[in-house]
N, C-alpha and C positions, 0 to 999 in steps of 0.2 A: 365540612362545608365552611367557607368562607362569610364572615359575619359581615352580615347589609350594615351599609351604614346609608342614611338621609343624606341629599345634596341641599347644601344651605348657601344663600348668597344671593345676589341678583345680578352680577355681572353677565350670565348665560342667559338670561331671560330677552324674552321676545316680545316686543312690543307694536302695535299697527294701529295708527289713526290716532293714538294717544290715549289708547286701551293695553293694559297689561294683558298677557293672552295667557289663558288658564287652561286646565284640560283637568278633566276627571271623569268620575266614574258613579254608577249605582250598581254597585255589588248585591248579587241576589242568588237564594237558592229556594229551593224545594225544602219540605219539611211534612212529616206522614203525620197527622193528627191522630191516628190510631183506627177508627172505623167506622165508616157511615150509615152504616147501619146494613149493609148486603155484605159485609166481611171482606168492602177491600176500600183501604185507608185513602184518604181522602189530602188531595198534594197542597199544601199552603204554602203560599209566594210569600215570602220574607225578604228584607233589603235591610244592608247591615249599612249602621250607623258610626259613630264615631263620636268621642266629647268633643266638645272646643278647649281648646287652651285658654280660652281668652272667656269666658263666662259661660251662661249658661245655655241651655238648648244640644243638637245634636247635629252631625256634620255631615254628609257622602265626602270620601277622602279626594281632595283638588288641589292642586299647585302650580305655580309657572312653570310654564311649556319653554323648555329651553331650546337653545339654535343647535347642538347636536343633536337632537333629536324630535321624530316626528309628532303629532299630537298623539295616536297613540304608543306611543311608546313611553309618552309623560302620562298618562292616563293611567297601566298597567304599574308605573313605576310608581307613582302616591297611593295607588292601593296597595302596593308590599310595604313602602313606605309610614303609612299613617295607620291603616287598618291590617296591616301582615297576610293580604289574601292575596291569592293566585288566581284564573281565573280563563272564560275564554273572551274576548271582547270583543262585541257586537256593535253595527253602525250606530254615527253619532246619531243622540235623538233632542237635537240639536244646539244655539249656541243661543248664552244667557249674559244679557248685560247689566254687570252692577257698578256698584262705588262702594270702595275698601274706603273705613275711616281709618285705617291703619296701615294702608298697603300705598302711600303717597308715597313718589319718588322723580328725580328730573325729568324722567320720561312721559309719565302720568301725574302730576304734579297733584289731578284732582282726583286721584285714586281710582279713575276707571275702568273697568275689567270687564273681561268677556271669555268667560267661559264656554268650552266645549265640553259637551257629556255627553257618556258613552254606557250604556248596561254591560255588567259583566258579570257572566255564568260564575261564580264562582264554584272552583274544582279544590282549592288547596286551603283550608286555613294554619298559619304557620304560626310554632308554636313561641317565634321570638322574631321581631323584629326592629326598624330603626328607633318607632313613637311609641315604643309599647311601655317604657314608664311614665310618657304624659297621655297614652290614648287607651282607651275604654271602646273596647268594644259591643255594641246591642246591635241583635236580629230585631227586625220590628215586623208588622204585617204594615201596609201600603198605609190603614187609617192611623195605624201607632205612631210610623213615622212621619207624615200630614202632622198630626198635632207637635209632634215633635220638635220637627225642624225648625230651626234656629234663626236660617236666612227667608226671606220670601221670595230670592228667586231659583233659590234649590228644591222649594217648596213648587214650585212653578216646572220643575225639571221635571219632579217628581207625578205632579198630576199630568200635566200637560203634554210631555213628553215620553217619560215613562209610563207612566199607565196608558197612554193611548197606543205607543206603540204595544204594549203587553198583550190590549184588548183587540189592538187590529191583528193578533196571530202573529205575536212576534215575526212580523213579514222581513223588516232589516234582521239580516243575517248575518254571519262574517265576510268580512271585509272580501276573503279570497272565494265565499261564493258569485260575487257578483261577476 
């Protein structure tokens, strides 16, 4: 197998209205607690987290959406990227607007970003990938990672977004069922 490496730079990045444009994801699986008591295990929803490089708190893996490729296609690629998962990916659940104190540049001069997010079944987790000597991976449940998270408007993906669509019967589906 050919070893991943990370795409670094900002020359391919995408930018509209004078928002940098982001794409990610909230990687999530299943997990058997053992047993509810009638002898058959009971499914806990977990969503995998990531450090930050840059201080403290915890991450869903995001980066700029570049011009060869579509949003997702930069969604599934920072999850192999930052967190080394694989995955199936599900309609966006939808798009987050913030301000990078560090992500300024001629295009966004005021750091403005807009993120799209995406859930993703995770199917693979890989035992080596691009961020894996700066990135830390944690499974969390929904409230670990609520208190968790780092940003308030990943925190916002997460209740608002994800957890609703979770709760309305994971209704968006893949992309190819619609």
């Amino acid at each position: 197998m050919s070893e991943l490496v990370a795409r670094t730079g900002r020359h391919q990045q995408r930018y509209e209205d004078g928002y940098r444009l982001i794409a990610g994801c909230i990687p999530f699986k299943y997990r058997d607690s053992g047993e509810n008591g009638d002898d058959t295990p009971e499914r806990i929803l977990e969503v995998l987290m990531i450090n930050s490089a840059s201080g403290p708190g915890l991450l869903f893996p995001k980066g700029g959406w570049e011009k060869d490729e579509t949003v997702e296609e930069a969604a599934v690629r920072e999850a192999v990227e930052e967190a080394g998962v694989r995955g199936d990916l599900l309609q966006s659940i939808g798009e987050y607007k913030f301000k990078s104190k560090t992500l300024q540049d001629e295009f966004s001069p005021e750091g403005l970003c807009k993120a799209t997010m995406f859930p993703l079944l995770v199917t693979e987790e890989l035992e080596s990938w691009p961020e894996q000597s700066v990135r830390q991976r944690s499974w969390l449940t929904i409230p670990e990672a609520i208190q968790r998270c780092r940003h308030g408007w990943m925190r916002e993906a997460l209740e608002k977004g994800f957890s609703k669509w979770y709760a309305d019967g994971m209704i968006s589906t893949r992309k190819e069922d619609d």
